[in-house]
N, C-alpha and C positions, 0 to 999 in steps of 0.2 A: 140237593143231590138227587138223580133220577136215578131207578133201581129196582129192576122187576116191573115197571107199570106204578112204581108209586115214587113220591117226590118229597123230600127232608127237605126241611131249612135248618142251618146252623148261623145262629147270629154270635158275633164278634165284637164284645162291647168297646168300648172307648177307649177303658183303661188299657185293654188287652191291646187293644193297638198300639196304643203312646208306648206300653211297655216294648212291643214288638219293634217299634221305630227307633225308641230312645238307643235300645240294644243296637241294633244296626248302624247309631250312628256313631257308639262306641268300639265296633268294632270296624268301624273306618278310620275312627281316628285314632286308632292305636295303632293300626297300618301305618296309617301315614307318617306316626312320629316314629317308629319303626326303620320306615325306609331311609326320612331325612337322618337318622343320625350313624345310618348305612354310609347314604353320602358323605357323611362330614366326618367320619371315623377315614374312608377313604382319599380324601381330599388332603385330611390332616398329615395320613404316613405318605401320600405321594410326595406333598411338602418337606416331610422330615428327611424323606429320603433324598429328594433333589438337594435337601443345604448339604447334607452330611456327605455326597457326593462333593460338593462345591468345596467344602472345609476340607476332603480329601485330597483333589487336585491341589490348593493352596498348599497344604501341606507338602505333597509329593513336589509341588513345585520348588518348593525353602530347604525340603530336604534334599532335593540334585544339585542347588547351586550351593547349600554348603557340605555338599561330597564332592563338587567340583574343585573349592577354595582346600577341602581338606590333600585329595587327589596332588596338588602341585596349585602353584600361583600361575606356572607358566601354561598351564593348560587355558587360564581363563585369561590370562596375556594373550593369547594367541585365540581367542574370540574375541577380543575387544580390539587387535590389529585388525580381524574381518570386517567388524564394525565400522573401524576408521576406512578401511579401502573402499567400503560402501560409498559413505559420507563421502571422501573426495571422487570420487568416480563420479557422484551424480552432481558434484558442484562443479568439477570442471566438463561436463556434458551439456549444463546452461550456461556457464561462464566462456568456458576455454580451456587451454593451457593456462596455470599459474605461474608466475613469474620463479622460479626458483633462486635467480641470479641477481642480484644490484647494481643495477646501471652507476655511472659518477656520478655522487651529485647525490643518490638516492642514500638517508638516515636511516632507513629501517632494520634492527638487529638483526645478526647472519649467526644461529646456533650451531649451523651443521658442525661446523670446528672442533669444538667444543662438546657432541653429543657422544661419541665415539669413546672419547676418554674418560665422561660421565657414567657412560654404561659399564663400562671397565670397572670403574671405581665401586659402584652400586652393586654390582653382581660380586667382587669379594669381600665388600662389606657385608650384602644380605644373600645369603646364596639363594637361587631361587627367584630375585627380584625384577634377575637381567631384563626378562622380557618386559615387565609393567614399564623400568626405566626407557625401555627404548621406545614403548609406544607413547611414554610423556616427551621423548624429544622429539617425535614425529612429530605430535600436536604441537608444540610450539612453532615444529617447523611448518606445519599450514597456516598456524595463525600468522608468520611474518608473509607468508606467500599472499596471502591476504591479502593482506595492509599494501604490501608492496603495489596488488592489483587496485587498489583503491585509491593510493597515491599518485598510481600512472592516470587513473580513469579523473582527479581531481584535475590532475595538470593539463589533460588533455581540454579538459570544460573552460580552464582560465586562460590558458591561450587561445582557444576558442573566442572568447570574451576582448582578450586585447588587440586581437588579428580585427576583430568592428569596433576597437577605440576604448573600451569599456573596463571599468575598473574592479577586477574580480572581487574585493577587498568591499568596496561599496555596493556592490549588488547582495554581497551574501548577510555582510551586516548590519544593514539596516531593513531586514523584510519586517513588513505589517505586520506579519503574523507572529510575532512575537509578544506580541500586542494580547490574544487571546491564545493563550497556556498556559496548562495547568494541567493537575491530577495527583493522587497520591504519591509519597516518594518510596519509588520500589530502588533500593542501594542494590547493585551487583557486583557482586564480589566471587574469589575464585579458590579462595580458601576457606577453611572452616570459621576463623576464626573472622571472616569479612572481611580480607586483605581482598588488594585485587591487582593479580600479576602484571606488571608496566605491561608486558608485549601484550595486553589484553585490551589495556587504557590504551596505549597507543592503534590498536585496530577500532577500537569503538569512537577514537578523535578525526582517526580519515576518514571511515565509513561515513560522520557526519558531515566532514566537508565533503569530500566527495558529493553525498545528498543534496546539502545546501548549493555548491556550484552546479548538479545537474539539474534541479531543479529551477535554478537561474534563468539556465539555457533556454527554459520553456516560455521563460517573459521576454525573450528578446523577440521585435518586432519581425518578422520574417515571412507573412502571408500580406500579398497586396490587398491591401482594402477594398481597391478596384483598380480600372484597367491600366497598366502602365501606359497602353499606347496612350494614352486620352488626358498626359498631363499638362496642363494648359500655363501654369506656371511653377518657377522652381523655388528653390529654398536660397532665400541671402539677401540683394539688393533686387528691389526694381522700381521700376518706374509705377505709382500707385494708379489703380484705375477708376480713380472716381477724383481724383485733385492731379494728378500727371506730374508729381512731385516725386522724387526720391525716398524709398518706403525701405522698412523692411519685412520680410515675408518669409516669419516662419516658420513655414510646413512648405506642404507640397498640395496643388494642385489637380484634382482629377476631374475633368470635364465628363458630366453623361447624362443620361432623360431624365427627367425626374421619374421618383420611383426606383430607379436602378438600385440594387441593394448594394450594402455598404457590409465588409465582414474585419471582426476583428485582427488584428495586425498577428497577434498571441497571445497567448493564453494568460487570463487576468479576474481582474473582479471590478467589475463597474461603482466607480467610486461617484461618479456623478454623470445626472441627465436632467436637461431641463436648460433653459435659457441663457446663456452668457453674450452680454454684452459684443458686438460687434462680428460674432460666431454665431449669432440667432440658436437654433436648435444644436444640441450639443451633447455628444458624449464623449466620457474621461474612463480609460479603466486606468488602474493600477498594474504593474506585473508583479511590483517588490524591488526593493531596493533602490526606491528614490525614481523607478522608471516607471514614465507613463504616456499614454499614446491617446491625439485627443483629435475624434472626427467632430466636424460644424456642419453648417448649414442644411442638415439633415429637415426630411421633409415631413420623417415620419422615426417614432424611434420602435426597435423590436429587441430592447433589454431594457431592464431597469434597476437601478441602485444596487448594489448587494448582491447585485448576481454575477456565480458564475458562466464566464463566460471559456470557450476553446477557439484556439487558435484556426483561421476562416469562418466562424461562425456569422452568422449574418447576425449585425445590429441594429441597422436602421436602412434609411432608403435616402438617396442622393436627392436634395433639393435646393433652394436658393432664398433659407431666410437669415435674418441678419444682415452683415454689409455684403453684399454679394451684386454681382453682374449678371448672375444666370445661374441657371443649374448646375454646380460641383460639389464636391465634396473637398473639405480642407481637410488634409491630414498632417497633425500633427507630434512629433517624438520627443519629449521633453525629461532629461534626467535633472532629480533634485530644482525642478521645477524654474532651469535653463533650456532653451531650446537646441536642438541639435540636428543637423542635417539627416531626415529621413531615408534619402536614396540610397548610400549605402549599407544601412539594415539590409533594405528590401532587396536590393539587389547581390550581393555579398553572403549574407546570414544565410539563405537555405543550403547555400552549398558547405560554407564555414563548419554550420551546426552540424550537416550530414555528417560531417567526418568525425566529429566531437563527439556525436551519437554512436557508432559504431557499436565499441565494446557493449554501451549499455543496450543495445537491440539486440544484440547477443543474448543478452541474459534476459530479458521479457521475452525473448523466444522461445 
């Protein structure tokens, strides 16, 4: 230290320092555990207070809807008819109109009759009830509206089916795919006790035919493989062109370059590819139900085994091996593993199916 013209030294031993340092380092970390448990005290009551809000709403919630129940039945009858006017507004906005009415012919139960003098009854048995009574005969009356629309949209798919020869019966019950299912057994039921109301079973048994025939519709042959103009021979007798003898043939015929592509008829799963005898290069799909659709002479193939395949999808390429004269494609339609005239699928089906389809484009709309 300078001062007046003269100069001190003060020395600061070792000790005096480590003491000086150790202190300092205690008085940081007593800060610091300080602050942390600042934080974590505030962290703790934001949390506490956010559940205790949560558990409030839950509560305020349990307590409106049993001041609701206390208030009158029919006040919450008449939020649970809102409900139902929801639900059908937004089903027949992708559906349609429901069928309200029974055509002749059509089995499915008609409650309206019968709801009128139910609600009667219910409301001087249970004063109070009338409303709950009358929105349980509504819902019954959707679920036959239903079913009824499931039964029309089934009928429409198997006439569809018989109008190309086809036996609705055999297409639905014998698919592969029954073949691989499975999963836990989830039982549905409509009462407490695990009953389950017919008109419920009876909408859950159309809704599945219904399924089953519309997805039928999807395996029937209906996309030319290739060009119709270019078909060089037909389906039945003909004269053979390699002995000039009386033959029969078939499939159908499509003359083109080689290379030309070759697309699936419909939609299916390629059950085989690879060489058969007299067909050279070859593939078979499957659609279900005993149907299946098989191109030859291919030059090159662009599926294989196991796959799915969509209806025009390109499979292979038009070539000429096996017993062949030249570059075509054979196509051929065979149900339950008899041959059958291909022309009128291809020719018939886009239009048949169209109309078969209707409703259901409706509702993927």
């Amino acid at each position: 230290m300078r001062s007046q013209g003269q100069v001190r030294f003060i020395k600061i031993s070792a000790r005096l320092q480590m003491i000086a340092a150790g202190a300092a380092v205690l008085l940081l970390g007593a800060w610091l555990v300080t602050m942390a448990a600042m934080a974590i005290a505030s962290f703790t009551a934001t949390h506490d207070r956010i559940a205790l809000l949560d558990r409030e709403a839950r509560v305020t919630s349990a307590e409106s809807r049993v001041s609701s129940y206390r208030h009158g039945v029919e006040g919450v009858a008449s939020d649970l008819a809102r409900r139902q006017d929801f639900i059908e507004k937004m089903v027949e906005a992708h559906v349609g109109d429901l069928p309200a009415d029974a055509k002749p012919g059509e089995t499915v139960s008609n409650s309206a009759a019968a709801a009128a003098d139910t609600v009667h009854k219910v409301g001087l048995a249970v004063p109070g009830a009338a409303g709950l009574a009358r929105l349980e005969m509504r819902q019954l009356a959707f679920v036959e509206k239903l079913t009824r629309l499931a039964d029309r949209r089934a009928a429409q798919a198997a006439g569809a089916m018989r109008r190309l020869g086809l036996d609705p019966a055999s297409l639905t019950s014998a698919s592969p795919d029954r073949a691989a299912m499975g999963g836990p057994l989830l039982l549905l039921a409509t009462s407490a006790d695990g009953a389950l109301d017919p008109r419920f079973r009876r909408l859950g048994a159309s809704l599945a035919r219904m399924s089953a025939l519309e997805h039928g519709l999807q395996g029937i042959p209906q996309v030319l493989p290739a060009s119709l103009q270019y078909i060089s021979s037909g389906f039945g007798f003909r004269a053979d062109p390699f002995t000039g003898q009386g033959a029969f043939h078939a499939g159908l015929d499509f003359r083109g370059p080689v290379g030309a592509p070759i697309y699936a008829a419909a939609k299916g799963r390629v059950s085989f590819a690879g060489i058969r005898s007299g067909y050279g290069n070859c593939i078979e799909i499957s659609h279900g139900g005993g149907l299946l659709t098989r191109y030859a002479h291919m030059s090159a193939f662009r599926a294989a085994i196991g796959q799915e395949v969509a209806a025009g999808q390109v499979i292979g390429a038009i070539g000429s091996t096996g017993r062949s004269t030249g570059p075509h494609l054979h196509f051929e339609v065979r149900i339950n593993d008899r041959p059958v005239n291909p022309r009128p699928f291809l020719e018939a089906a886009p239009h048949v199916l169209e109309e078969a389809r209707g409703p259901a484009a409706a509702i993927r709309g």
